[in-house]
mmCIF file of the protein (N, C-alpha, C, O) and its ligand, coordinates in Angstrom:
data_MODEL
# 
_entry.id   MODEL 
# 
loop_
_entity.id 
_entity.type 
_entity.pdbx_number_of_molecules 
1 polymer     1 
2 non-polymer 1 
# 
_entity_poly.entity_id                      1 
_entity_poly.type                           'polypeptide(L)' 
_entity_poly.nstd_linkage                   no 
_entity_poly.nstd_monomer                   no 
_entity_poly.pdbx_seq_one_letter_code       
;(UNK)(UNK)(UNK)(UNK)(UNK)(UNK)(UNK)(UNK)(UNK)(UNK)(UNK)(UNK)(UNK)(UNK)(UNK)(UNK)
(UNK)(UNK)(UNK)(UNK)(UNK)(UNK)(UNK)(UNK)(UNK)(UNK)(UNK)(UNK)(UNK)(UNK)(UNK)(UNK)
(UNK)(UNK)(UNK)(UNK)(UNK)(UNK)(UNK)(UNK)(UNK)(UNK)(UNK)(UNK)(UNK)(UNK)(UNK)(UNK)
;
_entity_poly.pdbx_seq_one_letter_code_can   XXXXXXXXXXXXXXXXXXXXXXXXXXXXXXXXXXXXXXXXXXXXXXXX 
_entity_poly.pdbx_strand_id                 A 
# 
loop_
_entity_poly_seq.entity_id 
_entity_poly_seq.num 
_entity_poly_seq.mon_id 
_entity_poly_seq.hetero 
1 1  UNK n 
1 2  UNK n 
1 3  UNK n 
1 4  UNK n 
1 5  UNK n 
1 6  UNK n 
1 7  UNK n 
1 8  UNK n 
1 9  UNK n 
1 10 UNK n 
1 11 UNK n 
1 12 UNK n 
1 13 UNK n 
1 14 UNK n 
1 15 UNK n 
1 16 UNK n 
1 17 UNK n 
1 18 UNK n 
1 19 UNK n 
1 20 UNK n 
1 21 UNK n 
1 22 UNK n 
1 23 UNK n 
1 24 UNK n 
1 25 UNK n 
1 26 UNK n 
1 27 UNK n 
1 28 UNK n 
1 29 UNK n 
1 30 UNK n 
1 31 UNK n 
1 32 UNK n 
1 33 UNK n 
1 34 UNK n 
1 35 UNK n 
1 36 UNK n 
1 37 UNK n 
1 38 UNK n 
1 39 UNK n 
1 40 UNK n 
1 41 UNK n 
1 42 UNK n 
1 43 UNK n 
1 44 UNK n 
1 45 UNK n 
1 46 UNK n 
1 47 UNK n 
1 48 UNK n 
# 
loop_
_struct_asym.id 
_struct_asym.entity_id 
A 1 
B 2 
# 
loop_
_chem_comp.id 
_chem_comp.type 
_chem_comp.mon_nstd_flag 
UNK 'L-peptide linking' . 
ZN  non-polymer         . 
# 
_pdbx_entity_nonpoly.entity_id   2 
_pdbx_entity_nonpoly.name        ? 
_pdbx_entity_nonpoly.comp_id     ZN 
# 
_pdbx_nonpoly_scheme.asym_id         B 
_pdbx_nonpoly_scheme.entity_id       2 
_pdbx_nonpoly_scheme.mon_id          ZN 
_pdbx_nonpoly_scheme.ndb_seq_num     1 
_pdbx_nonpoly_scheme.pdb_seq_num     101 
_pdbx_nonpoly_scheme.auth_seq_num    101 
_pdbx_nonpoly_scheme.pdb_mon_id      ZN 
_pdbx_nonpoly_scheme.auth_mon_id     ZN 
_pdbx_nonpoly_scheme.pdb_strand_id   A 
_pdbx_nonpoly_scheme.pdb_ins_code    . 
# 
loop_
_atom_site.group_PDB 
_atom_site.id 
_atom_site.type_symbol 
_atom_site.label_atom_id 
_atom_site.label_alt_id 
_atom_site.label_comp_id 
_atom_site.label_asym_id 
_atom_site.label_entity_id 
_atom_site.label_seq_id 
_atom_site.pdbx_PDB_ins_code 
_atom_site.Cartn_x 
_atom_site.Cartn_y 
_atom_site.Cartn_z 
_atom_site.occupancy 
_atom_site.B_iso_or_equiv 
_atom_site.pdbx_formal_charge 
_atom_site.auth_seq_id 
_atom_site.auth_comp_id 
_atom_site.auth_asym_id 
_atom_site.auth_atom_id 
_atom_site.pdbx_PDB_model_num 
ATOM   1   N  N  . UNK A 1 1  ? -53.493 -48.710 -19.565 1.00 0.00 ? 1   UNK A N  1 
ATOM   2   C  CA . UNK A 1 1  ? -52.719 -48.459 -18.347 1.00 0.00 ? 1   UNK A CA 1 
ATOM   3   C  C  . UNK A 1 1  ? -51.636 -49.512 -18.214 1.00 0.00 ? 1   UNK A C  1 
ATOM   4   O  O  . UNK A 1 1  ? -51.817 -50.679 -18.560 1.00 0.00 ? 1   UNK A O  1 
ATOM   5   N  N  . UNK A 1 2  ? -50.422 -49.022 -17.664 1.00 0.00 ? 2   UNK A N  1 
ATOM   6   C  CA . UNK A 1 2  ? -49.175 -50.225 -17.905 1.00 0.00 ? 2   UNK A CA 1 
ATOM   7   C  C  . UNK A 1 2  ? -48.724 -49.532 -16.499 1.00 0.00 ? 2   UNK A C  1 
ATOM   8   O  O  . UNK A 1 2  ? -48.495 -48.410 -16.048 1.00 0.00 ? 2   UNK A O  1 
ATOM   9   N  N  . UNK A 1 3  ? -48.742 -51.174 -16.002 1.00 0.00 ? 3   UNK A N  1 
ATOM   10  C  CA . UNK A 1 3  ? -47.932 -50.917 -14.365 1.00 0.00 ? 3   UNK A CA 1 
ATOM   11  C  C  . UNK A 1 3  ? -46.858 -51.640 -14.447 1.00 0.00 ? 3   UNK A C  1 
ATOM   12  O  O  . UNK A 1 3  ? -46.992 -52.861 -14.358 1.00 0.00 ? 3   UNK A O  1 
ATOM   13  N  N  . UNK A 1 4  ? -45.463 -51.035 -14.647 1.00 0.00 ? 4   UNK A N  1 
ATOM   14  C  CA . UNK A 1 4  ? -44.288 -51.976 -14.865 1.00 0.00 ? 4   UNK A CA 1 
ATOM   15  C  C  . UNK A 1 4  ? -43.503 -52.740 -13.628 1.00 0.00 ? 4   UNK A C  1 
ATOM   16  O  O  . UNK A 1 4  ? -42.442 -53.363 -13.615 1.00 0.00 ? 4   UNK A O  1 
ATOM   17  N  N  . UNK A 1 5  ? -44.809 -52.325 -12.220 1.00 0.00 ? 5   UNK A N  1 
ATOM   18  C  CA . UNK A 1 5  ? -44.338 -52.974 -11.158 1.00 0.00 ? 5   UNK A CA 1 
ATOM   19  C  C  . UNK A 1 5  ? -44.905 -54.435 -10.734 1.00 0.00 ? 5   UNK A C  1 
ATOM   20  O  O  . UNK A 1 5  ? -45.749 -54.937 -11.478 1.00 0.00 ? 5   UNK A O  1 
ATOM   21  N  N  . UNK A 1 6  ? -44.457 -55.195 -9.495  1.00 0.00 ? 6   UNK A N  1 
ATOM   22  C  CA . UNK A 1 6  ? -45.720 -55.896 -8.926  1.00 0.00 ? 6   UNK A CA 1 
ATOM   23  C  C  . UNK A 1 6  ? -46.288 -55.590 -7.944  1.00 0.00 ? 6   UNK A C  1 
ATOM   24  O  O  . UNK A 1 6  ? -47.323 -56.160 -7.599  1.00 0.00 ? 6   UNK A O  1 
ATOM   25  N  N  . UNK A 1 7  ? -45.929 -54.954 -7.502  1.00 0.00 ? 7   UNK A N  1 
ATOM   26  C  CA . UNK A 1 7  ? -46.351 -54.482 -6.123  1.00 0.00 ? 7   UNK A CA 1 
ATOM   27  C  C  . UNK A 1 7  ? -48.073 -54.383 -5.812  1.00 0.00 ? 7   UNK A C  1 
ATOM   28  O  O  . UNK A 1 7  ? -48.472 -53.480 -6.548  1.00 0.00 ? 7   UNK A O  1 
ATOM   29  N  N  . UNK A 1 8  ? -48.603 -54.638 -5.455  1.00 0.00 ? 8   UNK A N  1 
ATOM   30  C  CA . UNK A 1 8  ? -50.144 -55.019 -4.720  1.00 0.00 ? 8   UNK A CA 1 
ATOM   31  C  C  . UNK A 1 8  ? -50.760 -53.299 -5.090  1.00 0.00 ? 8   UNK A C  1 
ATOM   32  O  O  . UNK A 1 8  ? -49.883 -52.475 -4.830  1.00 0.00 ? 8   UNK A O  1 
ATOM   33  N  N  . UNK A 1 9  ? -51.912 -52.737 -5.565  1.00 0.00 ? 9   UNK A N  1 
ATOM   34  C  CA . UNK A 1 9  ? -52.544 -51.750 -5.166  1.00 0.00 ? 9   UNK A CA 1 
ATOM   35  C  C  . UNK A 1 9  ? -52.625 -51.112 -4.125  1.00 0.00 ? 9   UNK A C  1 
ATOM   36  O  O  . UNK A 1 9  ? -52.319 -49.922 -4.209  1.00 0.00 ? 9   UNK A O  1 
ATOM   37  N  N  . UNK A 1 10 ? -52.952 -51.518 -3.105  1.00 0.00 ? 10  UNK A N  1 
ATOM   38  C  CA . UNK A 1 10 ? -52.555 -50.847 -2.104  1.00 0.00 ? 10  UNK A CA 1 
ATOM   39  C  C  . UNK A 1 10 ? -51.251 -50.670 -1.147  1.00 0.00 ? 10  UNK A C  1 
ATOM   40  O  O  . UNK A 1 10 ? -50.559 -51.442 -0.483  1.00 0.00 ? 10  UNK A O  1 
ATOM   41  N  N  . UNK A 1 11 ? -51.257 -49.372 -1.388  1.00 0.00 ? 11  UNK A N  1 
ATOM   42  C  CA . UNK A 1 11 ? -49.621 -49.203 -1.031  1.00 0.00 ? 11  UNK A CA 1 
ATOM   43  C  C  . UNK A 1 11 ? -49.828 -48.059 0.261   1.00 0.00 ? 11  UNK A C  1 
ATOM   44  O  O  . UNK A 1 11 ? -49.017 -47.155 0.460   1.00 0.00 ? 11  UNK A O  1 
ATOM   45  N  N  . UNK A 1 12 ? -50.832 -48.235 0.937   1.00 0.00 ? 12  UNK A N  1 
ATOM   46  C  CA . UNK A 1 12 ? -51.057 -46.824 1.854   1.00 0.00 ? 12  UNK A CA 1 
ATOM   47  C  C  . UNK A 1 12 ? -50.059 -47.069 2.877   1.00 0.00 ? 12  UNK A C  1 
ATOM   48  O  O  . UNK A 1 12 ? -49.521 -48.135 3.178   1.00 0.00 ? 12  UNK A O  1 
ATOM   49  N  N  . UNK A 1 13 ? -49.835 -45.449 3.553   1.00 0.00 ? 13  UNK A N  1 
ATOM   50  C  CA . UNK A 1 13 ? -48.275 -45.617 4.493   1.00 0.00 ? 13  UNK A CA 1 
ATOM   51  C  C  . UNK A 1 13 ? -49.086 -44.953 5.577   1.00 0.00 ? 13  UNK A C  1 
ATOM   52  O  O  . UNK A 1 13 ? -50.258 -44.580 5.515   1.00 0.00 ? 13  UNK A O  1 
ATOM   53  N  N  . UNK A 1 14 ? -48.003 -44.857 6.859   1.00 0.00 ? 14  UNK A N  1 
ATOM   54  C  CA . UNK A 1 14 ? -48.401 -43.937 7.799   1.00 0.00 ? 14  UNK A CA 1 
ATOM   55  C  C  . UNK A 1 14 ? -47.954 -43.045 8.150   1.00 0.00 ? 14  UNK A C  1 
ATOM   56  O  O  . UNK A 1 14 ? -46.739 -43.020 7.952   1.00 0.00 ? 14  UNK A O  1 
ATOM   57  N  N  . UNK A 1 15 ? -48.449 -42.002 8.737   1.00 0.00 ? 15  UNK A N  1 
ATOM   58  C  CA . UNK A 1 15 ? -47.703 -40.933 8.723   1.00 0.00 ? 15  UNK A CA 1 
ATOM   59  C  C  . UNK A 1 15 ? -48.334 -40.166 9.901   1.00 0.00 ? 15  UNK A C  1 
ATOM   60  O  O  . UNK A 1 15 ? -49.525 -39.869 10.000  1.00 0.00 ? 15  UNK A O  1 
ATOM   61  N  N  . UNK A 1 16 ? -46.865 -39.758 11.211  1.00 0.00 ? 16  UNK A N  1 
ATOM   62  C  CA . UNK A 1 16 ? -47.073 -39.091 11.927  1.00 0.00 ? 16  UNK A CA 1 
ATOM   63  C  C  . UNK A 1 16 ? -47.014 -37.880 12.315  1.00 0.00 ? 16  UNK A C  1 
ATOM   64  O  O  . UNK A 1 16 ? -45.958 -37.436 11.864  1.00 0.00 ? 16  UNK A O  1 
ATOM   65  N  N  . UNK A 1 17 ? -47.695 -36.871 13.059  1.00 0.00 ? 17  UNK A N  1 
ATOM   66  C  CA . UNK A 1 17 ? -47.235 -35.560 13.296  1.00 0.00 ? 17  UNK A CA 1 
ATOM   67  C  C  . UNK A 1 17 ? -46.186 -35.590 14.530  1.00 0.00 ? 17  UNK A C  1 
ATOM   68  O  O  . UNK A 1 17 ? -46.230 -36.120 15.640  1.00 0.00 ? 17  UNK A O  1 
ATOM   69  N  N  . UNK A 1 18 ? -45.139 -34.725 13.803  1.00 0.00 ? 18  UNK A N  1 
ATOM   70  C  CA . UNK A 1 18 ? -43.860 -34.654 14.910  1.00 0.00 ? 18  UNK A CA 1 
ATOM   71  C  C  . UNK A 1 18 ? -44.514 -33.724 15.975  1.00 0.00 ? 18  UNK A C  1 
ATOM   72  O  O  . UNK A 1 18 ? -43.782 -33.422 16.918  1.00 0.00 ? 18  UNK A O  1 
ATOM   73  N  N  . UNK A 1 19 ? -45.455 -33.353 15.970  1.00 0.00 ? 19  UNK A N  1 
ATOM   74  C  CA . UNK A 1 19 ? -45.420 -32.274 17.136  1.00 0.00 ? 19  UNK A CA 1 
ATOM   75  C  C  . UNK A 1 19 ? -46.661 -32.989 18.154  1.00 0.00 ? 19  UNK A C  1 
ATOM   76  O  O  . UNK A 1 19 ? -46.589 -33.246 19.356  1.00 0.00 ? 19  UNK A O  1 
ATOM   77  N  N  . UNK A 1 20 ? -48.206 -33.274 16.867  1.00 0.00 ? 20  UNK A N  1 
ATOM   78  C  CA . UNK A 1 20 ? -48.850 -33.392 18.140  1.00 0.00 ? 20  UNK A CA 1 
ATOM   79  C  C  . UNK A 1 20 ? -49.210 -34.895 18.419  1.00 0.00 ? 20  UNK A C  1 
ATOM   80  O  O  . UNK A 1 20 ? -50.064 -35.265 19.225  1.00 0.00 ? 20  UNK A O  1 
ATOM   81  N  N  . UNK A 1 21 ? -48.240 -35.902 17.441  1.00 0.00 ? 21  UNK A N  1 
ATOM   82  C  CA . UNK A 1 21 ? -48.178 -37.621 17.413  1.00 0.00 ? 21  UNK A CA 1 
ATOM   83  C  C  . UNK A 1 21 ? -49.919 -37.520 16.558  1.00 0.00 ? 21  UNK A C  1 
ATOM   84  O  O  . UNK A 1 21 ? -50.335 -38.678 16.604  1.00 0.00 ? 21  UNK A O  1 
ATOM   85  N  N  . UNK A 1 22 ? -50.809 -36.783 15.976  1.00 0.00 ? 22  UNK A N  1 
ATOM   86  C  CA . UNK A 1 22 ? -51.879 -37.531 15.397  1.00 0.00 ? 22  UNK A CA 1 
ATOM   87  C  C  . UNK A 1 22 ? -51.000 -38.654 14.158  1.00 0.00 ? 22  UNK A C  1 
ATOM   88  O  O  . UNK A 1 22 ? -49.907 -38.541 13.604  1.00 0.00 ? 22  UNK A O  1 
ATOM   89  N  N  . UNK A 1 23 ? -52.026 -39.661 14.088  1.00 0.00 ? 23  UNK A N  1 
ATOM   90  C  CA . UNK A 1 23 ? -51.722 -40.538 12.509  1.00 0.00 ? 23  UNK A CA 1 
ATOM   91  C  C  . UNK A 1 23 ? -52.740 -40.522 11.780  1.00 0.00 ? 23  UNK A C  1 
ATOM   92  O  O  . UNK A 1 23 ? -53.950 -40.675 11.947  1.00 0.00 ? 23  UNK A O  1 
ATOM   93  N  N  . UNK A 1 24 ? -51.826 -40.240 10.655  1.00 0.00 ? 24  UNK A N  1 
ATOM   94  C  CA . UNK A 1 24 ? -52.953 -40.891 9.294   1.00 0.00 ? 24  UNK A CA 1 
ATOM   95  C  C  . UNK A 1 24 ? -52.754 -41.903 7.885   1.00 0.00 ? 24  UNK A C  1 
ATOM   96  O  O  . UNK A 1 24 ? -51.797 -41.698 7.138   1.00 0.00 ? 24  UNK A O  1 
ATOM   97  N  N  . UNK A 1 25 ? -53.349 -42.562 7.716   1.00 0.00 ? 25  UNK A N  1 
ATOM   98  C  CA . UNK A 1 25 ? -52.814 -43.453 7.040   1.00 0.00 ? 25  UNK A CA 1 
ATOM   99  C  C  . UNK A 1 25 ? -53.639 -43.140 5.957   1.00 0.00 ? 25  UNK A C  1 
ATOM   100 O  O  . UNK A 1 25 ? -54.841 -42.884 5.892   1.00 0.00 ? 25  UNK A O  1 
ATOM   101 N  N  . UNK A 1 26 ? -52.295 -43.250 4.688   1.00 0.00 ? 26  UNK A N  1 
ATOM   102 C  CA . UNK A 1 26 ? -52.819 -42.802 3.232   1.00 0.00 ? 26  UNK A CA 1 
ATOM   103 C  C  . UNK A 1 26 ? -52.322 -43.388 2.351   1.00 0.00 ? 26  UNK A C  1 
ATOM   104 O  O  . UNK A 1 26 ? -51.473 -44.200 2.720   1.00 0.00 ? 26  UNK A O  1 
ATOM   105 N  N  . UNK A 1 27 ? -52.554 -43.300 0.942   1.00 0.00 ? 27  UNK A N  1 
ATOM   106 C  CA . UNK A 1 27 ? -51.893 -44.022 0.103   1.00 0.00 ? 27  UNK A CA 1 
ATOM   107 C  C  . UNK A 1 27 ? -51.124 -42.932 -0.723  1.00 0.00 ? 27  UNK A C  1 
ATOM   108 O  O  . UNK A 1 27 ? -50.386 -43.165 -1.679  1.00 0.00 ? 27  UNK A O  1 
ATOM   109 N  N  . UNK A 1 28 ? -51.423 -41.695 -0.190  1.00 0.00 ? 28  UNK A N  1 
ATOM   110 C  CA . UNK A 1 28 ? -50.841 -40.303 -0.961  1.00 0.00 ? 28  UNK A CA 1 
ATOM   111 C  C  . UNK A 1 28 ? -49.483 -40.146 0.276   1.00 0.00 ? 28  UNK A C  1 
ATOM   112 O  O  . UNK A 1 28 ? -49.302 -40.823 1.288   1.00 0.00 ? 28  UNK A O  1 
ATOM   113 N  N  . UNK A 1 29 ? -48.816 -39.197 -0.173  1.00 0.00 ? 29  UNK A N  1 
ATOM   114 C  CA . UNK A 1 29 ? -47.934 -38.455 0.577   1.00 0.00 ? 29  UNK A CA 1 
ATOM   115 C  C  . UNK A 1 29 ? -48.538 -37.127 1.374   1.00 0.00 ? 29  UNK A C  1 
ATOM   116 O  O  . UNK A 1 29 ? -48.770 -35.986 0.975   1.00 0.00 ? 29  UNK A O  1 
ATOM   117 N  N  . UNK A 1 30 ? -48.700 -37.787 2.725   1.00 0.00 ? 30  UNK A N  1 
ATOM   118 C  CA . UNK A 1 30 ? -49.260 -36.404 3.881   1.00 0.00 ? 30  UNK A CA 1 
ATOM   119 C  C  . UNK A 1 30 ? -47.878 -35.738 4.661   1.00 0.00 ? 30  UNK A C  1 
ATOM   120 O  O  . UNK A 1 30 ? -47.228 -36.262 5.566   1.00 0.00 ? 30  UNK A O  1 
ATOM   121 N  N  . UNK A 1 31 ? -47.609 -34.168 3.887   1.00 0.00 ? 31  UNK A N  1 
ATOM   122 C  CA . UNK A 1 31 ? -46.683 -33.478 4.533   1.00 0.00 ? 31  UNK A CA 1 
ATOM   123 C  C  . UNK A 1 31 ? -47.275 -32.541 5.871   1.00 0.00 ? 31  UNK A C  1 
ATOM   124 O  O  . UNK A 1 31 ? -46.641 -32.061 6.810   1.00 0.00 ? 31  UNK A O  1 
ATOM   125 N  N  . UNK A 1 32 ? -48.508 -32.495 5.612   1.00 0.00 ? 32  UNK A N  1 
ATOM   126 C  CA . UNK A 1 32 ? -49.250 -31.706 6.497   1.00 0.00 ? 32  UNK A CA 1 
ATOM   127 C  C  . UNK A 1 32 ? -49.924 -31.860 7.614   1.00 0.00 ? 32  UNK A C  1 
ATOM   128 O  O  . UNK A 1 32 ? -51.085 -32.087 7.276   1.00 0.00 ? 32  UNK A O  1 
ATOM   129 N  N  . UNK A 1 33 ? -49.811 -31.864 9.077   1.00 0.00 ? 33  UNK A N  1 
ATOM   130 C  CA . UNK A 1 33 ? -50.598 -32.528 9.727   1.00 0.00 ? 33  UNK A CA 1 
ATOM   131 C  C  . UNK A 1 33 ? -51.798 -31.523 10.033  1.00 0.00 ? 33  UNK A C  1 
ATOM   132 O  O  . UNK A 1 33 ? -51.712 -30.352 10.400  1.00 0.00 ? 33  UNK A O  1 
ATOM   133 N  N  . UNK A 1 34 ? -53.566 -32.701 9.650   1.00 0.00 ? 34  UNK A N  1 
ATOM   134 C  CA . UNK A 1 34 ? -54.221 -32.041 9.485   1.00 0.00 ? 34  UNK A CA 1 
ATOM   135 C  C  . UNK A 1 34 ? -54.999 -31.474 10.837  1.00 0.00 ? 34  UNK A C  1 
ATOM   136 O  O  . UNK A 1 34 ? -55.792 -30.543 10.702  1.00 0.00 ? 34  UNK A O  1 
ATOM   137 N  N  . UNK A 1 35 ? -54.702 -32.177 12.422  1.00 0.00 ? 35  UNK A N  1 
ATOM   138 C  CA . UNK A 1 35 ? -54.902 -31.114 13.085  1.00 0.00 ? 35  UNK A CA 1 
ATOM   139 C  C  . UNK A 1 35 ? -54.043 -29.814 13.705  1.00 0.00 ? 35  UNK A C  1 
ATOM   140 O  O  . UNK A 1 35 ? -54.620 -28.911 14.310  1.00 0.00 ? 35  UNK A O  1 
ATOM   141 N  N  . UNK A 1 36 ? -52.794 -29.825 13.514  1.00 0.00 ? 36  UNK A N  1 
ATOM   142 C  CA . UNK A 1 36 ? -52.330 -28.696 13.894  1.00 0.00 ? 36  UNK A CA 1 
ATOM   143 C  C  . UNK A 1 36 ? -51.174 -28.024 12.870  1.00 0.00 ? 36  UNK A C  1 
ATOM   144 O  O  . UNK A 1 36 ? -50.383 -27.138 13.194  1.00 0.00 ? 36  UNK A O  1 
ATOM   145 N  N  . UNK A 1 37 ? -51.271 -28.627 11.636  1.00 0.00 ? 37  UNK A N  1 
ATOM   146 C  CA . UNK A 1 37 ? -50.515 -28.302 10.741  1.00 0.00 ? 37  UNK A CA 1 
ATOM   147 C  C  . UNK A 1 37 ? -48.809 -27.996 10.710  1.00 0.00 ? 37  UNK A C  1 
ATOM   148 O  O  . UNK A 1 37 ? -48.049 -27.243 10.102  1.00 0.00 ? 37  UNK A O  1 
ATOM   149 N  N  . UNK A 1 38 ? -48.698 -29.191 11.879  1.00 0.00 ? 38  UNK A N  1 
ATOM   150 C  CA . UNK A 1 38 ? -46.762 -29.140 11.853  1.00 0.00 ? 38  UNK A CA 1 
ATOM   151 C  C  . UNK A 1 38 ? -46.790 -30.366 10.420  1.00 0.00 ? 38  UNK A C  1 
ATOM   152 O  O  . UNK A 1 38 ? -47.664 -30.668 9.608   1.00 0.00 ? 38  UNK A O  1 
ATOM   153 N  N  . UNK A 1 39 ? -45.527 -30.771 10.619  1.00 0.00 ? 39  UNK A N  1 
ATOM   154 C  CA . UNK A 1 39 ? -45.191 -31.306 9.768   1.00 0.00 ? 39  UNK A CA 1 
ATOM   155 C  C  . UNK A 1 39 ? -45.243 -33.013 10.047  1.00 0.00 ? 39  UNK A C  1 
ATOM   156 O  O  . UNK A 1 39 ? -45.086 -33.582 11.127  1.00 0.00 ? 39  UNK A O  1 
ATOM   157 N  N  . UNK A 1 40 ? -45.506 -33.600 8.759   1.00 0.00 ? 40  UNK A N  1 
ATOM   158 C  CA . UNK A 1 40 ? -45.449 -35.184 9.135   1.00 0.00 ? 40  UNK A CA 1 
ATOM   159 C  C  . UNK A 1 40 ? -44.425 -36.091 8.622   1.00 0.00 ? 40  UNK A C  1 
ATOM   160 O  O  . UNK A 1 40 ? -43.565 -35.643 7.863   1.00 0.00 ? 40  UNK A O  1 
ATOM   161 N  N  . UNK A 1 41 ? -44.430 -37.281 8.950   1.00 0.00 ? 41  UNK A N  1 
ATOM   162 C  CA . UNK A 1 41 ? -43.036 -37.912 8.879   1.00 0.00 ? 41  UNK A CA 1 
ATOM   163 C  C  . UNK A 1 41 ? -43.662 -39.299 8.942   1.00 0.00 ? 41  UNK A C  1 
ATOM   164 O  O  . UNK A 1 41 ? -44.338 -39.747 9.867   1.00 0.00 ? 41  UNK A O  1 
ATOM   165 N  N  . UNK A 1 42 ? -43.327 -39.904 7.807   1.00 0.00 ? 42  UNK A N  1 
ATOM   166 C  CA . UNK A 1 42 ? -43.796 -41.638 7.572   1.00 0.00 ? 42  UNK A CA 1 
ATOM   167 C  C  . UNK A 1 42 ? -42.971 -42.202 8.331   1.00 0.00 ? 42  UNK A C  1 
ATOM   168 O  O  . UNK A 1 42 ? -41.747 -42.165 8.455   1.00 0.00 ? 42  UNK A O  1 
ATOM   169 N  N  . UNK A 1 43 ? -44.177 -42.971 9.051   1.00 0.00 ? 43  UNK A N  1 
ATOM   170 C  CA . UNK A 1 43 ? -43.757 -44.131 10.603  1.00 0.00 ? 43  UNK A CA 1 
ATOM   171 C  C  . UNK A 1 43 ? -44.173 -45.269 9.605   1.00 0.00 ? 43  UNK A C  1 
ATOM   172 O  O  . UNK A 1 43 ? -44.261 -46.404 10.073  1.00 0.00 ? 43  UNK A O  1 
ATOM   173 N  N  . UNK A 1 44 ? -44.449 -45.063 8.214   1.00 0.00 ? 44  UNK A N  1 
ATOM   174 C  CA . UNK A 1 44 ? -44.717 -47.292 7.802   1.00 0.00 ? 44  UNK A CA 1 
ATOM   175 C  C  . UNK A 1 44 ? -43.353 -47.975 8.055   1.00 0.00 ? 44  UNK A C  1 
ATOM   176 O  O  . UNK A 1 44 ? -42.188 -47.606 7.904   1.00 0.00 ? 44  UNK A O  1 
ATOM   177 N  N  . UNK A 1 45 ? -43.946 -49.129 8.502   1.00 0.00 ? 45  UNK A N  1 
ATOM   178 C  CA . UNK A 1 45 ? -42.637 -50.311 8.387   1.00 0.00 ? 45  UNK A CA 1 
ATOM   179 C  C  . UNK A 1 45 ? -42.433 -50.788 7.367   1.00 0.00 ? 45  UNK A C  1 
ATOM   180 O  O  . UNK A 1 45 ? -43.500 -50.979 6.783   1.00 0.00 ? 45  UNK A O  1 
ATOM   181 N  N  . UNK A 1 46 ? -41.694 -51.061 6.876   1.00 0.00 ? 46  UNK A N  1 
ATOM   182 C  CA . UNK A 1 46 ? -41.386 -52.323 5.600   1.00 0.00 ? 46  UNK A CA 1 
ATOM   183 C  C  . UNK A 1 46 ? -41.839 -53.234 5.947   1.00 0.00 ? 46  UNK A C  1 
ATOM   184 O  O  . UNK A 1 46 ? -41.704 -53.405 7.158   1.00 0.00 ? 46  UNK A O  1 
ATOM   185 N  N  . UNK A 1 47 ? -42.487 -54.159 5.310   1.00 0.00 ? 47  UNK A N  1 
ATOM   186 C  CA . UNK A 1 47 ? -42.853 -55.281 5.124   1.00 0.00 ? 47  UNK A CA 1 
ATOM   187 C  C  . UNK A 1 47 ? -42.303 -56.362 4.725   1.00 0.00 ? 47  UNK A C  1 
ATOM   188 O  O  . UNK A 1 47 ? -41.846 -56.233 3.590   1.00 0.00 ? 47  UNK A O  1 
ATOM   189 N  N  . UNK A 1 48 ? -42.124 -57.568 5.258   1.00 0.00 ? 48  UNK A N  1 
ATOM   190 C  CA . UNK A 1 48 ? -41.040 -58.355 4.822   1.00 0.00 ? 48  UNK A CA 1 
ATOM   191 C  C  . UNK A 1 48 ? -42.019 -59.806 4.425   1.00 0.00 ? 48  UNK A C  1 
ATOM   192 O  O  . UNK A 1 48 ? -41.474 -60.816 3.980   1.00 0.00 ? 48  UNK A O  1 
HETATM 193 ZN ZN . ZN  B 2 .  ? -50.192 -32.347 14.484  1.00 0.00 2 101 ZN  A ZN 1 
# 
């Protein structure tokens, strides 16, 4: 396995539903919100 980055393993983001505000925090990409199935939109901050 070759990781040509440095970046830390965990890289999980957050992600909100535009419609009913649930969050979930993942390390995948969540397009789906899983209680009412609108759509979601990453609220992570950058990290400085
Ligand atoms: Zn929702």
């Amino acid at each position: 396995m070759v990781r040509s980055d440095s970046h830390p393993s965990t890289d999980e983001q957050q992600f909100e539903c535009i419609d009913c505000l649930e969050r979930v925090v993942s390390d995948d990409r969540v397009s789906v919100c899983p209680v009412c199935g609108s759509r979601m939109q990453n609220v992570s901050l950058p990290r400085e």
